[in-house]
N, CA and C atoms as an extended XYZ file, in Angstrom:
501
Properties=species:S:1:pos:R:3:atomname:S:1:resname:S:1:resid:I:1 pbc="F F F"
N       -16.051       -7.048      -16.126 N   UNK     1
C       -16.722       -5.763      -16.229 CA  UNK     1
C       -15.711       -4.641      -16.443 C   UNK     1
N       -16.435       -3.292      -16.909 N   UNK     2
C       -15.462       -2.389      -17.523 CA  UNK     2
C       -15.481       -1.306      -16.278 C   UNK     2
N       -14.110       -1.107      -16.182 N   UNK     3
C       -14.646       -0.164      -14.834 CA  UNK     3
C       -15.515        1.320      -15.461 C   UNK     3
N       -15.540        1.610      -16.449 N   UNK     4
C       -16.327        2.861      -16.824 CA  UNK     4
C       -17.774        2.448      -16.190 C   UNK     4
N       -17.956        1.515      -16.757 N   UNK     5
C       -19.303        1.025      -16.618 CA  UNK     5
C       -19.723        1.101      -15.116 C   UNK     5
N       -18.772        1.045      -14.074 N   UNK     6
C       -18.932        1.261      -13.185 CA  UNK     6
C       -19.296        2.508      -12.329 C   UNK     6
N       -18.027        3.344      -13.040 N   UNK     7
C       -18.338        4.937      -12.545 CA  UNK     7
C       -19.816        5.626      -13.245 C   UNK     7
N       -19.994        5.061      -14.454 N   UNK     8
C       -21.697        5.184      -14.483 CA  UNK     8
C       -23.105        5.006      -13.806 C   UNK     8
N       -22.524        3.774      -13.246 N   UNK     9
C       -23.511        3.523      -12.148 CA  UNK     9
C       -23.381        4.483      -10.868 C   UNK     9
N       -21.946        4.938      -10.582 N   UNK    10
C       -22.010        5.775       -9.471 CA  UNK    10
C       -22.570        6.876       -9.869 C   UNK    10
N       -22.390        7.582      -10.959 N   UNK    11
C       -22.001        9.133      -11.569 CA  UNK    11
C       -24.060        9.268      -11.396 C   UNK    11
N       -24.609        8.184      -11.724 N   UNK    12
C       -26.571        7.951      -12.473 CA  UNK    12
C       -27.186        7.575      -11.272 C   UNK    12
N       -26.573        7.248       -9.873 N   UNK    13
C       -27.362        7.423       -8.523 CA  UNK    13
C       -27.284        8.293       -7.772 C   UNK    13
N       -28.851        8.834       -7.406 N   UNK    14
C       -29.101        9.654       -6.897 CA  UNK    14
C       -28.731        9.674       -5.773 C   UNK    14
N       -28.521        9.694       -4.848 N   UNK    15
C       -27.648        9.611       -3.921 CA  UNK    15
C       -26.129       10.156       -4.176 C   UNK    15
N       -25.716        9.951       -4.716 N   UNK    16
C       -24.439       10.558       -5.325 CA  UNK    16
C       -24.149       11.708       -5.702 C   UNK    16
N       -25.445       12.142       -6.721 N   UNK    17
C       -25.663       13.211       -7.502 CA  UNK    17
C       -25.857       14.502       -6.421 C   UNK    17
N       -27.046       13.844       -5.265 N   UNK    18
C       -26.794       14.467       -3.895 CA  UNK    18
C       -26.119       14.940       -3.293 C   UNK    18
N       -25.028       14.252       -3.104 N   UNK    19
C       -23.823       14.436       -2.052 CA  UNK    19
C       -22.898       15.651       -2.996 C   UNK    19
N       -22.359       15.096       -4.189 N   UNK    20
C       -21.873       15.882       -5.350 CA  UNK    20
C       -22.616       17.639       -5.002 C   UNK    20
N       -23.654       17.402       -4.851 N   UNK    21
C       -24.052       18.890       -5.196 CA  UNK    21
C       -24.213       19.640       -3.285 C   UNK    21
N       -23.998       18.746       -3.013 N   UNK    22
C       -23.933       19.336       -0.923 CA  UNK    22
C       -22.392       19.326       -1.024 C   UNK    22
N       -21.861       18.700       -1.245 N   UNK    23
C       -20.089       19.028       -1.252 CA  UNK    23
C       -19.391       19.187       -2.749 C   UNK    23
N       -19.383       20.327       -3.375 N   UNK    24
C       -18.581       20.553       -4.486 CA  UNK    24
C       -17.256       20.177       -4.762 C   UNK    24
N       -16.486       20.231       -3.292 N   UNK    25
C       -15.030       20.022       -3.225 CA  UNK    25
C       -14.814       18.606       -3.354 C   UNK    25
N       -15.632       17.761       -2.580 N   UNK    26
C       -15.425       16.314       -2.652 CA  UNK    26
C       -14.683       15.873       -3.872 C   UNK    26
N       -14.202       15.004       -3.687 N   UNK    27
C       -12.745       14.117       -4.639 CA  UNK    27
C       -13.044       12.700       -4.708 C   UNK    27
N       -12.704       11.854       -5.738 N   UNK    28
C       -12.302       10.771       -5.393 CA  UNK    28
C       -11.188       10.462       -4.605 C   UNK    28
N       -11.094        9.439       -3.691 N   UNK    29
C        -9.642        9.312       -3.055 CA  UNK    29
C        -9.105        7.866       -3.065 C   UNK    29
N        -9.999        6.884       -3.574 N   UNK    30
C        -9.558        5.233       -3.894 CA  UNK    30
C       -10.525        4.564       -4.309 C   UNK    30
N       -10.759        3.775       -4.769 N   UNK    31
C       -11.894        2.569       -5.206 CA  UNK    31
C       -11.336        1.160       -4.649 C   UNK    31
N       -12.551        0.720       -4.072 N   UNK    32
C       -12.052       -0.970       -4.242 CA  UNK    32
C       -12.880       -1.510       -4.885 C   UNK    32
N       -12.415       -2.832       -5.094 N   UNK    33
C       -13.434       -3.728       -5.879 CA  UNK    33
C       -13.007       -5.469       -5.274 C   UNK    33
N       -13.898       -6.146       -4.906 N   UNK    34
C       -13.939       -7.954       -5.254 CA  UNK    34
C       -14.134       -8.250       -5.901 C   UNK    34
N       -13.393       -9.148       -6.545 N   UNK    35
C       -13.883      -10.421       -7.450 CA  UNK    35
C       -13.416      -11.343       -6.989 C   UNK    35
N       -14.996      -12.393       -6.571 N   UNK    36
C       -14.606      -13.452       -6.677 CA  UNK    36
C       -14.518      -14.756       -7.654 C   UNK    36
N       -13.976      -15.577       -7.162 N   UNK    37
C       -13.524      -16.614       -8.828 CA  UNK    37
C       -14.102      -17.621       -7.875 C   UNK    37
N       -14.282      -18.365       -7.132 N   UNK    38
C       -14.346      -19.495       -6.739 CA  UNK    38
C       -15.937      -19.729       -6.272 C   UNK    38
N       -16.859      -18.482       -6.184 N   UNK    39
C       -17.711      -19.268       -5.122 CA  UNK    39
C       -19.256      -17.900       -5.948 C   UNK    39
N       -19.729      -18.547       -6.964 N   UNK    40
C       -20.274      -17.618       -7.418 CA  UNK    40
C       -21.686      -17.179       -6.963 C   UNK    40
N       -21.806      -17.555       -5.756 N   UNK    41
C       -22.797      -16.956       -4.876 CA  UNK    41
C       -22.586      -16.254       -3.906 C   UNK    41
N       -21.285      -15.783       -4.049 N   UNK    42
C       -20.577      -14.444       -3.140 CA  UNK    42
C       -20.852      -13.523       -4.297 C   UNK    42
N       -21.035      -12.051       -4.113 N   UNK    43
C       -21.520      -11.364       -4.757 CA  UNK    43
C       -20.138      -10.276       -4.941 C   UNK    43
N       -19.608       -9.796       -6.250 N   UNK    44
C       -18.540       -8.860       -6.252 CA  UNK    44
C       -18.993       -7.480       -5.501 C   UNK    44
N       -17.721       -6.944       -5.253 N   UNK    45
C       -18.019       -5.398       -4.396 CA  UNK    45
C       -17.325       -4.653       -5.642 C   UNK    45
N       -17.744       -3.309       -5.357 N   UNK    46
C       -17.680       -1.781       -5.844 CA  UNK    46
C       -17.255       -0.947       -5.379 C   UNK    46
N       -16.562       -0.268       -4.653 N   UNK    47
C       -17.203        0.645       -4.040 CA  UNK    47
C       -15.912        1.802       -4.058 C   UNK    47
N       -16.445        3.061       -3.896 N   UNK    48
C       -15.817        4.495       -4.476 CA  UNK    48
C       -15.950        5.478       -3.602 C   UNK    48
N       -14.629        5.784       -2.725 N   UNK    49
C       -14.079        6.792       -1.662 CA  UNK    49
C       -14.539        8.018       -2.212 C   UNK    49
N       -14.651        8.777       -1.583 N   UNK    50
C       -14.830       10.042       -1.500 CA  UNK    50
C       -14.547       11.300       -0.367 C   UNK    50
N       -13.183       12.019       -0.203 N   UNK    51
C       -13.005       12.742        0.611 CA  UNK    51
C       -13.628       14.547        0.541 C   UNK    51
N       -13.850       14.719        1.725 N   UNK    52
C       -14.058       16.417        1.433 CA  UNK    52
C       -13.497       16.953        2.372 C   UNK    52
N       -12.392       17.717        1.502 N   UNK    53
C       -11.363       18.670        2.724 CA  UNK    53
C       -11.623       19.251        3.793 C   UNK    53
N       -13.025       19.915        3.549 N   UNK    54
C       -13.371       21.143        4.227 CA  UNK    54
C       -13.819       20.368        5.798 C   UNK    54
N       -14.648       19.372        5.605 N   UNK    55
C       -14.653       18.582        6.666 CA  UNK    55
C       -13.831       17.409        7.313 C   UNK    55
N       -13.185       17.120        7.071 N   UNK    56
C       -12.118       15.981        6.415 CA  UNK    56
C       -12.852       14.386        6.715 C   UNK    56
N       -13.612       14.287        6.291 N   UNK    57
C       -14.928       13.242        6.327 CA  UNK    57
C       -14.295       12.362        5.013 C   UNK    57
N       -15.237       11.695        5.048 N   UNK    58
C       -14.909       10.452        3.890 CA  UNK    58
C       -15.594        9.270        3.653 C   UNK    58
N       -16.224        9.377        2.707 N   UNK    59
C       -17.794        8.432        2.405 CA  UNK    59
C       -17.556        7.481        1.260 C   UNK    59
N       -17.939        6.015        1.573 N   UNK    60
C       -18.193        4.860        0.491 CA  UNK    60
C       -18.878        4.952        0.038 C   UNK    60
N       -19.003        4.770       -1.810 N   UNK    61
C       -20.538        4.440       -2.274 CA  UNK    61
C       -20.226        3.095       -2.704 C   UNK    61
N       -21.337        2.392       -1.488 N   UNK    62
C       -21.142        1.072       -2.434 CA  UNK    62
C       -22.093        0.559       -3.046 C   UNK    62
N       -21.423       -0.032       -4.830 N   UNK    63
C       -22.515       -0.057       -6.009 CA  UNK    63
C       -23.361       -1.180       -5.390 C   UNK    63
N       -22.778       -2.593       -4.841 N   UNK    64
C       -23.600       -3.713       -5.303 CA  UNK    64
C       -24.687       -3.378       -4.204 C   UNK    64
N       -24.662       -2.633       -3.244 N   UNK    65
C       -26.067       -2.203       -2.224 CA  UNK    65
C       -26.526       -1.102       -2.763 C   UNK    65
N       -26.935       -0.869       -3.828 N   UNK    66
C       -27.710        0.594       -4.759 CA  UNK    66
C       -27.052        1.599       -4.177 C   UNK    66
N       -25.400        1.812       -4.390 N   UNK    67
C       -24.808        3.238       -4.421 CA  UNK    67
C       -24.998        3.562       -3.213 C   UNK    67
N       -25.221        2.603       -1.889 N   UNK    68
C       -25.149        3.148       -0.106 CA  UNK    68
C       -24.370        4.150       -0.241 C   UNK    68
N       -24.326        4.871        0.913 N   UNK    69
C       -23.382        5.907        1.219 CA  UNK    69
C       -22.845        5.605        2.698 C   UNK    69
N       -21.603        5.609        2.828 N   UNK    70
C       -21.475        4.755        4.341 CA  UNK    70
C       -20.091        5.626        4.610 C   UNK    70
N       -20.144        6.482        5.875 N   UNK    71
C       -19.106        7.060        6.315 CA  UNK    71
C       -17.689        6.106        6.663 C   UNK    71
N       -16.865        6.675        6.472 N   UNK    72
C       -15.957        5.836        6.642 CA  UNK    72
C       -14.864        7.293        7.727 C   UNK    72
N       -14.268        6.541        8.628 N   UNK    73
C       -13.509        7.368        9.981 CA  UNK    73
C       -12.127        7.307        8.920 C   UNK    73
N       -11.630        8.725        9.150 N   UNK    74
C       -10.505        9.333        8.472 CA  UNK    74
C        -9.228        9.415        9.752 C   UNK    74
N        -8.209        7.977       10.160 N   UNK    75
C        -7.508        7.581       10.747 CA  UNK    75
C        -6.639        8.393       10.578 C   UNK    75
N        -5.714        8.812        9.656 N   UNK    76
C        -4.330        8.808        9.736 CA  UNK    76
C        -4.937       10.582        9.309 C   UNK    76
N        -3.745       11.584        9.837 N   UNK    77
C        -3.534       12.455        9.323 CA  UNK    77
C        -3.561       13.473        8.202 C   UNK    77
N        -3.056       12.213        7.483 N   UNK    78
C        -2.629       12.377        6.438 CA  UNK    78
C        -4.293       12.660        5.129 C   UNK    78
N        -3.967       13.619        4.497 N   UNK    79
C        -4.808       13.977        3.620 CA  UNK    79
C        -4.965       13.084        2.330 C   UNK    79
N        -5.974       12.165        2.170 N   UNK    80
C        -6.182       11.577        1.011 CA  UNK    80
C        -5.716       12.571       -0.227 C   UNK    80
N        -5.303       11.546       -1.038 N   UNK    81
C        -4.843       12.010       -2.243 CA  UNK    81
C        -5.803       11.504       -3.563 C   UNK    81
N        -6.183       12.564       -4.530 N   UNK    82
C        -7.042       12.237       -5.583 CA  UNK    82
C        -6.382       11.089       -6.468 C   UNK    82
N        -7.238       10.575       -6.847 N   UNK    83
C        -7.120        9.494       -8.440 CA  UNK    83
C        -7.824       10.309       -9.223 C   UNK    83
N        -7.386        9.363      -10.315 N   UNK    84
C        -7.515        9.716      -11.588 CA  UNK    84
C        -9.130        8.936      -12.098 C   UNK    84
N       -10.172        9.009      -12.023 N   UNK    85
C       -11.474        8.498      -12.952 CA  UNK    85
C       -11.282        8.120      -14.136 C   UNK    85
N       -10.487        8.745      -15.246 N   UNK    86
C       -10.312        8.809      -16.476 CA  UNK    86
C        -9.530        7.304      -17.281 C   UNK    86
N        -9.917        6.196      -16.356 N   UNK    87
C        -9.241        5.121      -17.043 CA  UNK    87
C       -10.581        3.935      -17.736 C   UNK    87
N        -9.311        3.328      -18.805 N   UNK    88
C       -10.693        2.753      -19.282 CA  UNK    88
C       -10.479        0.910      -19.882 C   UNK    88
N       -10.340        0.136      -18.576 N   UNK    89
C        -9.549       -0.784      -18.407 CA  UNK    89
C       -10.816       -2.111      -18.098 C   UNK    89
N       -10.776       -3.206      -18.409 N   UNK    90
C       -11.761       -4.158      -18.018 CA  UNK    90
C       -10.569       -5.325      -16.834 C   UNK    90
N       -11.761       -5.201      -15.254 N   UNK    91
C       -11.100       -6.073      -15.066 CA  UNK    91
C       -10.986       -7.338      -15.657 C   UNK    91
N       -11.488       -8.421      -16.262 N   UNK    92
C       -10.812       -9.450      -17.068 CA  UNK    92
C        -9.031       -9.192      -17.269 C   UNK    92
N        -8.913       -7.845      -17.922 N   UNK    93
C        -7.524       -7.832      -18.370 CA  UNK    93
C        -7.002       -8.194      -17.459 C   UNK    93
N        -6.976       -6.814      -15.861 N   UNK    94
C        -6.616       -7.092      -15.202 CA  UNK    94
C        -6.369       -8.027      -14.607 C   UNK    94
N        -6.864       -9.354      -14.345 N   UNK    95
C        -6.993      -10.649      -14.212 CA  UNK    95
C        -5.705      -11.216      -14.668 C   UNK    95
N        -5.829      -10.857      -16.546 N   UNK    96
C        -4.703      -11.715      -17.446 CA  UNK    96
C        -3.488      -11.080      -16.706 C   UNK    96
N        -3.176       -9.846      -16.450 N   UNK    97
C        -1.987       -9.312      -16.074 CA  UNK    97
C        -1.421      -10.126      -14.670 C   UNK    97
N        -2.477      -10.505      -13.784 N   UNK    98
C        -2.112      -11.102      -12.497 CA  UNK    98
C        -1.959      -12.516      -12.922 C   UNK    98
N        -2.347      -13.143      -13.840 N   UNK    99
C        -2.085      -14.422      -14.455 CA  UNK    99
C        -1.024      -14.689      -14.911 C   UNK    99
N        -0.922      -13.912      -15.951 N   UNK   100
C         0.542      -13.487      -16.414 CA  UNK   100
C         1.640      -14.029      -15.296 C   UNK   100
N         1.551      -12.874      -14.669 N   UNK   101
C         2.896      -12.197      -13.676 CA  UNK   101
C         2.900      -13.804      -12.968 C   UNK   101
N         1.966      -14.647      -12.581 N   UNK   102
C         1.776      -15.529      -11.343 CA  UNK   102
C         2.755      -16.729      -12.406 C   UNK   102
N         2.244      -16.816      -13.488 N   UNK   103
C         2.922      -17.953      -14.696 CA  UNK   103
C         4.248      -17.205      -14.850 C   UNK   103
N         4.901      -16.180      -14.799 N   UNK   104
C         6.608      -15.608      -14.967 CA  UNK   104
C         6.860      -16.164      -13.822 C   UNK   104
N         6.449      -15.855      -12.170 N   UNK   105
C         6.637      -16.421      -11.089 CA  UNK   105
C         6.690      -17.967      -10.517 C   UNK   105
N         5.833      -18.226      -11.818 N   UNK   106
C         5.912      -19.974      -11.878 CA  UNK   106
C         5.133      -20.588      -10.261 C   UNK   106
N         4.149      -19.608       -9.951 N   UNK   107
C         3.039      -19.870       -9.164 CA  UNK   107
C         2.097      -20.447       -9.533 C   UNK   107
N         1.527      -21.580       -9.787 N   UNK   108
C         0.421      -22.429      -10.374 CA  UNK   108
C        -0.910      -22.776       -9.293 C   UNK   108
N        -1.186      -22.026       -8.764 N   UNK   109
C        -2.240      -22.500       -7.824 CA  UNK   109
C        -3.554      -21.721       -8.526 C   UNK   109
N        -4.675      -21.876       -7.829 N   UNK   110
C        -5.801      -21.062       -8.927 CA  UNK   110
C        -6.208      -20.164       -7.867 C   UNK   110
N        -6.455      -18.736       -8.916 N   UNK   111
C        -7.129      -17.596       -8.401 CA  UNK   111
C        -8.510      -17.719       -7.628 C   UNK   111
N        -8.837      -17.620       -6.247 N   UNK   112
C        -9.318      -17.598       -5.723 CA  UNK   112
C       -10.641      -16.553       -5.609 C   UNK   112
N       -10.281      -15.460       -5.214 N   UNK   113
C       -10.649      -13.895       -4.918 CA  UNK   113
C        -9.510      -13.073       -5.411 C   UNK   113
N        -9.459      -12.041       -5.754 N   UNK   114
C        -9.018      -10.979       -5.668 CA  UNK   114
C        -9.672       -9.296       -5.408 C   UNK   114
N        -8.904       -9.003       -4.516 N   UNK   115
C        -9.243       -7.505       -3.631 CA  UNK   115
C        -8.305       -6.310       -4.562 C   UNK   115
N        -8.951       -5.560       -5.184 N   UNK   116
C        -7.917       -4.032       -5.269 CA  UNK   116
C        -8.631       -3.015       -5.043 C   UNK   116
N        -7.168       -2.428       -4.955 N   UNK   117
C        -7.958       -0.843       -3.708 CA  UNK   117
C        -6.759        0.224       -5.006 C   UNK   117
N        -7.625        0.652       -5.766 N   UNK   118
C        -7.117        2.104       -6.503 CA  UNK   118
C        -6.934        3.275       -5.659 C   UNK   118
N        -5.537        3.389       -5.620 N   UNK   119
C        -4.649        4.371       -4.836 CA  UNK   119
C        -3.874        5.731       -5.074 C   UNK   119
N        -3.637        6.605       -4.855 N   UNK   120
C        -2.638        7.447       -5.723 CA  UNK   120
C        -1.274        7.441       -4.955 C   UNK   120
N        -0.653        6.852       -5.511 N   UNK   121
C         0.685        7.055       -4.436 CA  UNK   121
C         2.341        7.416       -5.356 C   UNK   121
N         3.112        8.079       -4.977 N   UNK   122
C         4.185        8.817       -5.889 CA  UNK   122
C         3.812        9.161       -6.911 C   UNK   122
N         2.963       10.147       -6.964 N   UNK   123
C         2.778       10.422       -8.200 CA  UNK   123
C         1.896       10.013       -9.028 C   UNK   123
N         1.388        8.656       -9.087 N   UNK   124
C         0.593        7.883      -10.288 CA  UNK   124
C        -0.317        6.934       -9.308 C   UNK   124
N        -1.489        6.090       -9.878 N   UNK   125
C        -2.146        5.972       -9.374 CA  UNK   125
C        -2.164        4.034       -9.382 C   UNK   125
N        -2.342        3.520       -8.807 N   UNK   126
C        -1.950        2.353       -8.546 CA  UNK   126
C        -3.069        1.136       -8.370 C   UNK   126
N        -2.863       -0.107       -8.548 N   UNK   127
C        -3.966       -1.024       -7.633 CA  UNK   127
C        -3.329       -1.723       -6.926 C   UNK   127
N        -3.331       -1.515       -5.727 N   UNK   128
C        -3.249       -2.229       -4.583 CA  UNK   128
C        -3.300       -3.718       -4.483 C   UNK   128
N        -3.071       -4.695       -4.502 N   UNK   129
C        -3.573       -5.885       -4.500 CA  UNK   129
C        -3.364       -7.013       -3.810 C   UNK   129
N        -4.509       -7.929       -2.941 N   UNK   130
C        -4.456       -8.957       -2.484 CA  UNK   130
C        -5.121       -9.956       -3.424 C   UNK   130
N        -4.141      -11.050       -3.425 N   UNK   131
C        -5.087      -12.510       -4.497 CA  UNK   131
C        -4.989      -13.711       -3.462 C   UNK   131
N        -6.015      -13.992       -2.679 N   UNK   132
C        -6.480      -15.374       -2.480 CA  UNK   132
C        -5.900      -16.162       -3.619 C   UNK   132
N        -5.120      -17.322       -3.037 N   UNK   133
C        -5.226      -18.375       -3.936 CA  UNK   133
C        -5.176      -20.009       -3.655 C   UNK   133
N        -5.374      -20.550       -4.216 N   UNK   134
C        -5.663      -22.552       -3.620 CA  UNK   134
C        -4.563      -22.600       -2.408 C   UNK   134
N        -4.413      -23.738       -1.644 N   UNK   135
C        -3.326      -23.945       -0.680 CA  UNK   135
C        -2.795      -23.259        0.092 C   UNK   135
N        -3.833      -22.205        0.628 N   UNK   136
C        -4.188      -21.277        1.188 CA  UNK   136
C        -2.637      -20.065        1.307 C   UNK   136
N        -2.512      -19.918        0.041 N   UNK   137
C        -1.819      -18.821       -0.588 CA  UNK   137
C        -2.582      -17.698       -0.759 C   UNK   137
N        -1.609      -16.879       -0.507 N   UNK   138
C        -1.849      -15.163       -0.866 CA  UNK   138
C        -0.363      -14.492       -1.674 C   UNK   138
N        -1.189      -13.613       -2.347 N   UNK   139
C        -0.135      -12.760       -3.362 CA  UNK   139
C        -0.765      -11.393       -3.153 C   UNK   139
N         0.399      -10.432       -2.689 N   UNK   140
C         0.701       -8.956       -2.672 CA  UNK   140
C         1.197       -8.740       -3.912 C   UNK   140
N         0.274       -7.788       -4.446 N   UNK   141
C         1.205       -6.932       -5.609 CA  UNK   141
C         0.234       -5.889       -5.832 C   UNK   141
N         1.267       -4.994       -6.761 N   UNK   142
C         1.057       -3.629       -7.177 CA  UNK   142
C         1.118       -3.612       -8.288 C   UNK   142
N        -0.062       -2.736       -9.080 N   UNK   143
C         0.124       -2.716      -10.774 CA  UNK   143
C        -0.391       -1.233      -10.794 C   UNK   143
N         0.891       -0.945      -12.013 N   UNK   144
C         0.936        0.819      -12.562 CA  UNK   144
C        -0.238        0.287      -13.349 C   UNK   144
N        -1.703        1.486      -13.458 N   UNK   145
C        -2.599        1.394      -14.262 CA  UNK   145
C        -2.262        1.523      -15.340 C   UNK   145
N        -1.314        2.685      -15.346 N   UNK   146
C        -1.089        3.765      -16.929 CA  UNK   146
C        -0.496        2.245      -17.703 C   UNK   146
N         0.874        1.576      -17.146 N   UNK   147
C         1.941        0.935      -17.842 CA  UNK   147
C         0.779       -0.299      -17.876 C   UNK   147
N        -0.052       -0.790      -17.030 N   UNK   148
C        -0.814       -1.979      -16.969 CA  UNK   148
C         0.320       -3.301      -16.864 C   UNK   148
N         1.007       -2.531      -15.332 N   UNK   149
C         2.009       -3.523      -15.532 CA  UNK   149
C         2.638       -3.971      -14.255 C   UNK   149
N         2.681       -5.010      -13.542 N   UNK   150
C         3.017       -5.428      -11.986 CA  UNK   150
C         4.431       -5.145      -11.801 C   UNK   150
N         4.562       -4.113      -10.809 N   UNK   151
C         5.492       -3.662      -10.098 CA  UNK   151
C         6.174       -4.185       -8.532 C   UNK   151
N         5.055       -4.689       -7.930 N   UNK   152
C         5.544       -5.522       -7.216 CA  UNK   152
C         4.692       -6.972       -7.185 C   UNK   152
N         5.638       -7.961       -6.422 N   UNK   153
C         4.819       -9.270       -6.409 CA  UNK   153
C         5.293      -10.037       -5.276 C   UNK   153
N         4.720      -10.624       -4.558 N   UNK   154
C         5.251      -11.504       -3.442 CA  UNK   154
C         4.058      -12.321       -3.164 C   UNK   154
N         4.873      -13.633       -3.178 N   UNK   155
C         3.907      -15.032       -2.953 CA  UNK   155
C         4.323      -14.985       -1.371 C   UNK   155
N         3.155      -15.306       -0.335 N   UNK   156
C         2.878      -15.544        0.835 CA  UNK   156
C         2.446      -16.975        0.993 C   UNK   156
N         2.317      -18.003        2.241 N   UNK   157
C         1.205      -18.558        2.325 CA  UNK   157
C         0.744      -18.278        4.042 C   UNK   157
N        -0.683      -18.593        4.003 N   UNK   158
C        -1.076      -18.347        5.086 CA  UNK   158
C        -0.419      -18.438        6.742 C   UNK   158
N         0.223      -19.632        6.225 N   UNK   159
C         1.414      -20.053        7.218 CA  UNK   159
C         2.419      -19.594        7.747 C   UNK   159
N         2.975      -18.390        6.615 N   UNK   160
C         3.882      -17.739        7.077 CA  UNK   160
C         3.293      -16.760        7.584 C   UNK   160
N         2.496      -16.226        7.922 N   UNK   161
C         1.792      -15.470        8.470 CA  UNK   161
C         1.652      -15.320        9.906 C   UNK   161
N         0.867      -16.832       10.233 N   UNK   162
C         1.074      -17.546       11.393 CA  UNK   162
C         2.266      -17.194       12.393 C   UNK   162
N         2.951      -17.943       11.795 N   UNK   163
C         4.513      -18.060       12.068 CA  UNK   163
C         5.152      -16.535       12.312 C   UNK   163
N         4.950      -15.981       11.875 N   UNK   164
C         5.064      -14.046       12.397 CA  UNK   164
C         4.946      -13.543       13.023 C   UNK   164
N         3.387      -13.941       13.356 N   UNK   165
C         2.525      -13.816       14.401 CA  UNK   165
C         2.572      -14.060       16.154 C   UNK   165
N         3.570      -15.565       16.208 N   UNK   166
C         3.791      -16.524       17.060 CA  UNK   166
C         5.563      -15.694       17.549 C   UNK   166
N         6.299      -14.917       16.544 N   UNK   167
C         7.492      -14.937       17.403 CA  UNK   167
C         7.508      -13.789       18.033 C   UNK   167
């Protein structure tokens, strides 16, 4: 799916259109999204942050439950930072790019799930990323939207995790 196609669905529920016009200031401040690969009766997620200064509140719309609106508690201090809406990227690609990077890494296990959380951080705006994968592996990485290009990467497995955990 194309993420435009997505912010359409947010931009065309009422509920949204609502909130938009009760808080003018409101911002985007991250998106996440699931996809899953393995189990196609898990259903993908959507869903699109929204901060408003004036209150310092901060609301999910999430698409695959008809555009809910679900408060979300504003932890840290720190003032969300806007993204950018204006991209026009299909995850599929995104996919090939984490495929890619996993075949340079010479990681061969199969994509499981993958989690990204669209971020703004130094400057530019980022996806966040966790990938489930077979043999109960996980991969951290980061991809510049603009460059469409993985900046960081680290193969985990669940085990080492464990093991972290325990000392």
């Amino acid at each position: 799916m194309n993420f435009q196609f997505y912010l359409e669905r947010l931009y065309n529920a009422k509920d949204f259109q609502k909130f938009l016009k009760e808080n003018k200031k409101a911002y985007p401040c991250s998106a996440f999204f699931v996809i899953n690969k393995e189990n196609p009766n898990e259903k993908n997620q959507q869903h699109f942050d929204y901060y408003i200064p004036s209150t310092n509140k901060m609301f999910s719309f999430k698409l695959e439950e008809d555009c809910q609106r679900t408060p979300i508690e504003v932890r840290d201090q720190k003032t969300p930072e806007k993204i950018s809406m204006n991209y026009d990227f299909d995850f599929n690609e995104i996919e090939e790019i984490i495929k890619n990077k996993m075949q340079e890494e010479k990681v061969t296990e199969k994509i499981q799930k993958i989690l990204l959380s669209l971020q703004h951080l130094k400057e530019k705006d980022y996806f966040i990323g966790t990938v489930f994968i077979s043999s109960m592996g996980i991969i951290s990485l980061h991809i510049d939207i603009e460059e469409k290009k993985v900046i960081l990467f680290e193969k985990r497995s669940f085990f080492d995790m464990i093991k972290i955990i325990k000392k």
